[in-house]
C-alpha positions as CSV (number, residue, x, y, z in Angstrom):
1,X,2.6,-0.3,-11.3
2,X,4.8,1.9,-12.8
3,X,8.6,0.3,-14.3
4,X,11.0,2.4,-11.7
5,X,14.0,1.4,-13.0
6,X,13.2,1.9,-16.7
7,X,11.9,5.4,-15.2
8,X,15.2,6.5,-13.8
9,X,17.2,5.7,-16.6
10,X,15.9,8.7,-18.4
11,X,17.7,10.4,-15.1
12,X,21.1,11.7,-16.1
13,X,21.1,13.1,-12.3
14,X,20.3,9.2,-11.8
15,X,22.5,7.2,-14.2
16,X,25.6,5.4,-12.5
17,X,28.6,7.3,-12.9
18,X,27.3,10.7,-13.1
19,X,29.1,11.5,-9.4
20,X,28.3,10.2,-6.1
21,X,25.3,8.6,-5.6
22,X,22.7,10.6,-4.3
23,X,19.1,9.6,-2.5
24,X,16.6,12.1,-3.4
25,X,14.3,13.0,-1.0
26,X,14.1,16.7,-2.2
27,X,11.5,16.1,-4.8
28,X,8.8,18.7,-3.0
29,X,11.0,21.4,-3.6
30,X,11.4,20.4,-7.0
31,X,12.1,17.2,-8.5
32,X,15.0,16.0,-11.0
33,X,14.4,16.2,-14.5
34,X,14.8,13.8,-17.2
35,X,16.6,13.9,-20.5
36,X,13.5,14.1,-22.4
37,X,12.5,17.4,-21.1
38,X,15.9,18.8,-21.2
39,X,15.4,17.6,-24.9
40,X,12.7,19.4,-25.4
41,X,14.3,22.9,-23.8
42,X,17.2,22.9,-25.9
43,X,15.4,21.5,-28.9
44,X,13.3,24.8,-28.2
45,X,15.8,27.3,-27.7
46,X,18.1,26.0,-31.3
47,X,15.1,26.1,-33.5
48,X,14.4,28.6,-36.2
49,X,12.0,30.4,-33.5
50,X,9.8,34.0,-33.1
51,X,7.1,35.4,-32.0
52,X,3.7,33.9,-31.9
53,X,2.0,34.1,-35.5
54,X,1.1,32.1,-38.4
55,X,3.0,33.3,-41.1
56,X,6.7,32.5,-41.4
57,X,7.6,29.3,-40.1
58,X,9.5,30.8,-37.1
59,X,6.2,31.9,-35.8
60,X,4.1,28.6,-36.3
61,X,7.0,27.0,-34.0
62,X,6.0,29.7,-31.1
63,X,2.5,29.3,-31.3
64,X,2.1,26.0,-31.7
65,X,4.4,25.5,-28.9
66,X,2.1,27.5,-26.6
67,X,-0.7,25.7,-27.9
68,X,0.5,22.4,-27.4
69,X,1.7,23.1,-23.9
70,X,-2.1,24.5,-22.9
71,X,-3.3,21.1,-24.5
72,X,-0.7,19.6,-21.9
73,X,-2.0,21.3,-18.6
74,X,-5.5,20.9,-19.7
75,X,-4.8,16.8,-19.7
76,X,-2.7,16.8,-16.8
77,X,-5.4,19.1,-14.1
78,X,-8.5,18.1,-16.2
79,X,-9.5,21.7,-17.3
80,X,-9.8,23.4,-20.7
81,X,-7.0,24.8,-23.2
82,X,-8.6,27.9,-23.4
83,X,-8.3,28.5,-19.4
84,X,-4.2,27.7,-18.9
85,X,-2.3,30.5,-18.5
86,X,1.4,30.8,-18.1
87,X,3.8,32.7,-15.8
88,X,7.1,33.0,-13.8
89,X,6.1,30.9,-11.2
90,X,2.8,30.2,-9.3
91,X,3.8,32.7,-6.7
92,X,4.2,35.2,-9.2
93,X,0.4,34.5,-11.0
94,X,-1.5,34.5,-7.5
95,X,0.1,37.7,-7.1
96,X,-1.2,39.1,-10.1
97,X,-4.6,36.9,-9.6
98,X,-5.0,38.5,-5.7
99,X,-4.7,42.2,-7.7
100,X,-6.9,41.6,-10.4
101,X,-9.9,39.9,-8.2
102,X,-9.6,42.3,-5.1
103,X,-10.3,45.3,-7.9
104,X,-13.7,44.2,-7.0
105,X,-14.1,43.7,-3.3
106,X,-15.2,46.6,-1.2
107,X,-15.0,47.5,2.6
108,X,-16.6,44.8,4.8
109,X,-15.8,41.7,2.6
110,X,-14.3,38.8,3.6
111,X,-11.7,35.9,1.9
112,X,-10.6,32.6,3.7
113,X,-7.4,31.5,3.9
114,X,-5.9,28.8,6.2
115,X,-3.2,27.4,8.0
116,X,-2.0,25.0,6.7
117,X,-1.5,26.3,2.9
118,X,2.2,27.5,1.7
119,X,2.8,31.0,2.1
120,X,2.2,31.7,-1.6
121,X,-1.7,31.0,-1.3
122,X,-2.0,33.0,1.8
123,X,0.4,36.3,1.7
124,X,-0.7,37.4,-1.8
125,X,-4.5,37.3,-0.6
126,X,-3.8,38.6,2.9
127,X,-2.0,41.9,1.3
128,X,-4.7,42.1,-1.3
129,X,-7.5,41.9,1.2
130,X,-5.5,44.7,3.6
131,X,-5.2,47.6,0.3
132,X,-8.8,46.8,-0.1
133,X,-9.9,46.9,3.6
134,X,-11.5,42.9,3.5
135,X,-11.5,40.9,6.4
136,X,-9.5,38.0,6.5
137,X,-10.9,34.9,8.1
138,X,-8.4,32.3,8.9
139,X,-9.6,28.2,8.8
140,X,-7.4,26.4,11.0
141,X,-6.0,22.7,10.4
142,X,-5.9,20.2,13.3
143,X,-2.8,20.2,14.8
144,X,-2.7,16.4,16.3
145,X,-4.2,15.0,13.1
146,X,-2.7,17.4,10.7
147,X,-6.3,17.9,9.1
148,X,-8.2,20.5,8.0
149,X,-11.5,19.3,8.3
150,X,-14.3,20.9,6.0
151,X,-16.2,22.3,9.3
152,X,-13.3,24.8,9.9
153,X,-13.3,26.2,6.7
154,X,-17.2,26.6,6.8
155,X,-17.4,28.1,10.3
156,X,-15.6,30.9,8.5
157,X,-17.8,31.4,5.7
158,X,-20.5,34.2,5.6
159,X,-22.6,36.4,3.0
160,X,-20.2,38.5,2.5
161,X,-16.8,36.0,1.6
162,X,-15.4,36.8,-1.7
163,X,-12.5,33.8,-2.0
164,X,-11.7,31.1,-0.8
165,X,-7.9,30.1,-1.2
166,X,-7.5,26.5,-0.1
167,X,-4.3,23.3,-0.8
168,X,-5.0,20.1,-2.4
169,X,-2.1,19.4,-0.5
170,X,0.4,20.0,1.8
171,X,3.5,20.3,1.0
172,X,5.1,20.6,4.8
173,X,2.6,17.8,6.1
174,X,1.4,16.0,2.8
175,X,-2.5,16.7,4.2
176,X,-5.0,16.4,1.1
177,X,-7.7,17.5,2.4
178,X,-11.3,17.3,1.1
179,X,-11.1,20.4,-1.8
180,X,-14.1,19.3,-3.3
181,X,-16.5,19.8,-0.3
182,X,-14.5,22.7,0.9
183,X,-15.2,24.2,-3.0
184,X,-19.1,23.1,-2.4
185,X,-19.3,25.2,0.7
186,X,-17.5,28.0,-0.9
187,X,-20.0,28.5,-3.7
188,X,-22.8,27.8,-1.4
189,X,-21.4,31.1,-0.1
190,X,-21.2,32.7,-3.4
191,X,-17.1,32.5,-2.9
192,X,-14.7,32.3,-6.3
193,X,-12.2,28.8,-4.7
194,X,-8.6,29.1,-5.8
195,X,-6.6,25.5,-5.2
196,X,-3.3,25.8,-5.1
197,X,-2.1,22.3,-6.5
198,X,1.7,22.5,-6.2
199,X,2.3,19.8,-4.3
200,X,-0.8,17.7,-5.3
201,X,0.0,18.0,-9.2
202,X,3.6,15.7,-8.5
203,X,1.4,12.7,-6.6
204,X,-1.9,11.8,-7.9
205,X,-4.7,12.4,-10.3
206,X,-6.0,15.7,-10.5
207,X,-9.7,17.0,-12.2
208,X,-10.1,20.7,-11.7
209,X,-13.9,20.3,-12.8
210,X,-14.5,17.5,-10.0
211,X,-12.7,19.4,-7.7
212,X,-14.9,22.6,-8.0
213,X,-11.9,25.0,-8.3
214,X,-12.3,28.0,-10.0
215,X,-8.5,28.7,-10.9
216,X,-6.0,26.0,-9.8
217,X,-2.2,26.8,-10.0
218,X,0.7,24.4,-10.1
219,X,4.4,24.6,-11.1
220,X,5.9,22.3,-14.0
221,X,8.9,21.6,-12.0
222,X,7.5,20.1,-9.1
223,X,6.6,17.3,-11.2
224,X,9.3,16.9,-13.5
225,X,9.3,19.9,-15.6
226,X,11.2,23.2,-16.2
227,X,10.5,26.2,-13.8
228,X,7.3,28.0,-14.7
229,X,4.0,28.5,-13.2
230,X,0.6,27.6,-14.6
231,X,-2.8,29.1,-13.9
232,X,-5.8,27.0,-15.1
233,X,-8.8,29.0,-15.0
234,X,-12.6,28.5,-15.6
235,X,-13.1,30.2,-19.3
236,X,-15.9,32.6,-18.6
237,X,-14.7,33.6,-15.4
238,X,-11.2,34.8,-16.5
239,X,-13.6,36.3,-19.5
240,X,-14.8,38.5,-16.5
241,X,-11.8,39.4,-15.4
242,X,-9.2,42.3,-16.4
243,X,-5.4,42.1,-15.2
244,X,-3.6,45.1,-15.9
245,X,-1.8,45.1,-19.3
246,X,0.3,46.8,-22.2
247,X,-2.4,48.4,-24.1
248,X,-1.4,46.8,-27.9
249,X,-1.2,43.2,-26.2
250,X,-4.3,41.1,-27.1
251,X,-7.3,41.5,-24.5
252,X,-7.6,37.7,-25.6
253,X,-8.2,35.1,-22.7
254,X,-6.1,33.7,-21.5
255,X,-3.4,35.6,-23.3
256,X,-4.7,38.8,-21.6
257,X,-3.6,37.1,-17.9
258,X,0.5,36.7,-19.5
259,X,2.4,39.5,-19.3
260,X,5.3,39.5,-22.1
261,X,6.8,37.5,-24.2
262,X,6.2,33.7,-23.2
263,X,9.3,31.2,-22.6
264,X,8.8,29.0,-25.4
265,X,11.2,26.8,-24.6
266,X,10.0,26.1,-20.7
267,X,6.4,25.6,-22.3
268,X,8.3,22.9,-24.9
269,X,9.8,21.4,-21.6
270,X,6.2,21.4,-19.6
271,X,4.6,19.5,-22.8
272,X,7.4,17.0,-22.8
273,X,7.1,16.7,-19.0
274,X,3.7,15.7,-19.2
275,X,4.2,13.6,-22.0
276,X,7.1,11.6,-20.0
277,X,4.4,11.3,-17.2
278,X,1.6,10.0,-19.7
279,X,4.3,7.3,-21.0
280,X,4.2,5.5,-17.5
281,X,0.9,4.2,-17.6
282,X,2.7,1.2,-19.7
283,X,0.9,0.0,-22.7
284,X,-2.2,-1.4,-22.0
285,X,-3.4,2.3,-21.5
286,X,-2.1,3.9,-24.6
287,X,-5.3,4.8,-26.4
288,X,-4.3,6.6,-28.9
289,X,-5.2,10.3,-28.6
290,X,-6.2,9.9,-25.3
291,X,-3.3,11.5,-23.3
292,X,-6.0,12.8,-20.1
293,X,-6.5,8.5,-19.5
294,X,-3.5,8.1,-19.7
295,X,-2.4,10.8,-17.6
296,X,-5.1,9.6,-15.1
297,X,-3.3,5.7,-15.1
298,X,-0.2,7.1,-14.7
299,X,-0.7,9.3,-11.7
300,X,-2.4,6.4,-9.8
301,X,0.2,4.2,-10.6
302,X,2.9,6.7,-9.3
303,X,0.2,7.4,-6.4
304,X,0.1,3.7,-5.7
305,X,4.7,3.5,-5.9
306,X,4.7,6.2,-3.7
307,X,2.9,5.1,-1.0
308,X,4.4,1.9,-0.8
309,X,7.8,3.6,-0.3
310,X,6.3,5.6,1.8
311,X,4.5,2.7,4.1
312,X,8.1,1.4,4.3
313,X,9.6,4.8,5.7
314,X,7.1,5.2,8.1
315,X,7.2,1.7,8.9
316,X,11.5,2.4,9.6
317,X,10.7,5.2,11.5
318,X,8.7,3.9,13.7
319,X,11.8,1.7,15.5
320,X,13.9,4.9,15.9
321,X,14.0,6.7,19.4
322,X,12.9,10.4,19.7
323,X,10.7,10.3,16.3
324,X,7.9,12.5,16.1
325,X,6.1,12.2,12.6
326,X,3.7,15.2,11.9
327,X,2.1,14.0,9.0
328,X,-0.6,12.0,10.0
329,X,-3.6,13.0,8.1
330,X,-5.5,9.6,6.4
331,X,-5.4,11.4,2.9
332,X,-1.8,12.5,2.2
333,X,1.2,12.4,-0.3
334,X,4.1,10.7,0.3
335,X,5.4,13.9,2.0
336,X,6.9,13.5,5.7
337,X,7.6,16.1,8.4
338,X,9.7,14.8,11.4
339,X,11.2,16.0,14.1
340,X,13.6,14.9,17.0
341,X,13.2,14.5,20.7
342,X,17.4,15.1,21.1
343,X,18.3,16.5,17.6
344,X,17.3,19.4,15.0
345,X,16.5,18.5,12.1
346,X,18.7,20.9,10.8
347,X,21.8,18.9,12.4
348,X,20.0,15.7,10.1
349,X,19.8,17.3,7.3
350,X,23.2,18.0,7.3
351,X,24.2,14.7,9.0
352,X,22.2,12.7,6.0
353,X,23.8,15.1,2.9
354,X,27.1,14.2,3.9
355,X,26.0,10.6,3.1
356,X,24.4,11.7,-0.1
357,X,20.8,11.0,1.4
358,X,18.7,14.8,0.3
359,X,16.2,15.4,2.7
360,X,15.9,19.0,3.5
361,X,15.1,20.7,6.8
362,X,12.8,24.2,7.4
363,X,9.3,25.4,7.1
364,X,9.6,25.7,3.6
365,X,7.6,28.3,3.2
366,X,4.3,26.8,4.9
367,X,5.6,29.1,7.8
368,X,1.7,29.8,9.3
369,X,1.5,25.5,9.3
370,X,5.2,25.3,11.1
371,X,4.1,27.9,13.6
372,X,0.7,26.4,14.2
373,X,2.2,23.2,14.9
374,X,4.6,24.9,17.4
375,X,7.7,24.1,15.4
376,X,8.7,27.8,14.9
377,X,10.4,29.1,11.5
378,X,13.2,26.0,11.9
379,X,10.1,23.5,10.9
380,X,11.1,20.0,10.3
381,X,13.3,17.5,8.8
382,X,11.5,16.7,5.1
383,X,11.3,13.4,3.2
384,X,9.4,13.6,0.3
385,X,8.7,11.0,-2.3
386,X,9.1,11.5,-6.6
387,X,8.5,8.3,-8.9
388,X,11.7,7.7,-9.4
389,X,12.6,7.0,-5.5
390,X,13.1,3.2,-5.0
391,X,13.8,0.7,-2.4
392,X,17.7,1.8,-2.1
393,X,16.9,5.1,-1.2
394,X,14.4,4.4,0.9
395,X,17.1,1.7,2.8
396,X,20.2,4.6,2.7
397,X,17.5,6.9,4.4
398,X,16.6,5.2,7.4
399,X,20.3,3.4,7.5
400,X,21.4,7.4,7.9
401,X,18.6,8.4,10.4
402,X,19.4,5.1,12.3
403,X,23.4,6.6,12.6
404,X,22.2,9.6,13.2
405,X,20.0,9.0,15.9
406,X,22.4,5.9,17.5
């Protein structure tokens, strides 16, 4: 188990008497961040600083920044240094990724995506596919069980698919679903698998080789961090890849996928996140030099916090009239989508804020999951879970829904 209140007291958002109290349940859209990090960003941005090199001392600061903070991803995801790449934002790299890969697709191919995925591991492929005339084959999710079992994905699969672009999870329903087989059929087919791990990254252990992803993307500041994207890539496949570049920028990988100048001092920020997230495995796992194991403790122990709060939400929720809960797959995050037999959960959202409870309403941005489930653009009302979430907030949350809904 993880020690929650020692957690939140690196908080400043957190710490009594920094305003009114506030209940956090916004964490999927990106989570608070702790002093520690914001240490590490300003630390970053005041130092004697340049660009990467090895010479002056300003450049040995860049570069072994960047360096430490692909040491970082590669821990946290289970891949290798050599295969993270950085960029604005994940939405922002699958761009890029969906151009670079569909340079070698041809009439009468064929990428899966599916319905349940955020928007930013569907729209970047669907466009890509249509400027190279590929076929898009949709895998639908179960709509009463929120699940997207690995049948559906494979009834789409053929000779001829290129990609498959499939969640670890959810984050409108929390659904995990089963990435490793889906990767397994994908290869079968001869398909490149691109996970986007988003939501999955903030919740629970992650190994990109297990997994069978060929490039996984996630975002620092869904799990604590600064806002940035990351790209971790098998080696020799990015190798075999070639993004459009400035012609006297390195043709180095992964360099050659990162277009400017990196943020140093959001890649300082990343490192220190994950090192905040390593320090909660407690003591008995702090093998020296051993950051992945502890990495791995950690994220089952917040895994393990998390769905305990969340047991006790869905537990609340269940005495409350006119509560429909979406998220119902049997391997989830703490992530719930909820909506109202005689309320929107827009007029919740705003009902709960006013109480300093943050639970968000919308589709956000899963809008091919919100209209599958027929819940239009509007969605649903959003509680999602971050380690430092405790008991309180869990009690102000359904004491609000229960004054809401009386």
């Amino acid at each position: 188990m993880i020690d929650v209140p020692a957690l939140r007291a690196h908080f400043p958002a957190l710490r009594p008497g920094s305003g009114t109290p506030t209940a956090h349940f916004d964490g999927p859209g990106g989570s608070q961040v702790p002093d520690v990090v914001a240490a590490a960003v300003s630390g970053t941005l005041t130092a004697g600083i340049a660009n990467r090199g090895r010479v002056t001392a300003a450049e040995r600061v860049a570069d072994d920044t960047v360096l430490a903070a692909r040491a970082a991803m590669a821990d946290l995801l289970g891949g290798e240094a050599g295969g993270i790449v950085f960029g604005r934002s994940m939405t922002a790299l699958t761009f890029d990724l969906a151009r670079t890969l569909a340079a070698g697709w041809s009439p009468g191919d064929e990428i899966v995506v599916t319905r349940l995925d955020h928007d930013a591991n569907i729209r970047p492929w669907v466009l890509a596919a249509r400027r190279a005339g590929v076929t898009v084959r949709w895998a639908e999710f179960d709509a009463e069980s929120a699940e997207l079992p690995v049948a559906n994905v494979a009834a789409v699969l053929s000779e001829r698919t290129r990609l498959v672009a499939v969640t670890a999870a959810s984050n409108l329903l929390g659904t995990r679903p089963d990435v490793a087989a889906i990767c397994a059929a994908a290869h079968g087919a001869g398909a490149v698998t691109y996970v986007d791990a988003v939501h999955a990254a903030a919740h629970a252990p992650l190994d990109q080789a297990q997994l069978g992803a060929d490039l996984l993307v996630c975002s620092p500041y869904k799990f604590l961090g600064p806002h940035c994207g990351v790209l971790s890539g098998r080696v020799d496949l990015l190798e075999s890849l070639h993004p459009d570049k400035l012609l006297p920028s390195t043709d180095a990988v992964p360099e050659r996928f990162e277009l400017g100048t990196l943020p140093y001092e959001l890649l300082a920020g990343t490192t220190a996140a994950v090192d905040f997230l390593a320090g909660l495995a407690g003591q008995a796992h702090r093998v020296a030099g051993d950051r992945r194991q502890q990495l791995l403790a950690a994220m089952a122990g917040v895994d393990e916090h998390e769905e305990r709060l969340r047991r006790r939400i869905e537990d609340g929720l269940a005495g409350l009239p006119g509560v429909t809960v979406h998220s119902r797959a049997a391997r989830r995050t703490p992530t719930l989508l909820i909506t109202f037999a005689r309320a929107t959960p827009d007029a919740a959202y705003r009902f709960l804020a006013e109480r300093g409870v943050n639970a968000p309403a919308g589709s956000f941005y899963a809008i091919e999951a919100a209209r599958f489930l027929g819940l239009g653009d509007g969605g649903g009302l959003r509680v999602g879970l971050a380690p430092y979430n405790d008991d309180e907030d869990v009690d102000r949350l359904l004491a609000g829904l229960g004054e809401f809904l009386s």
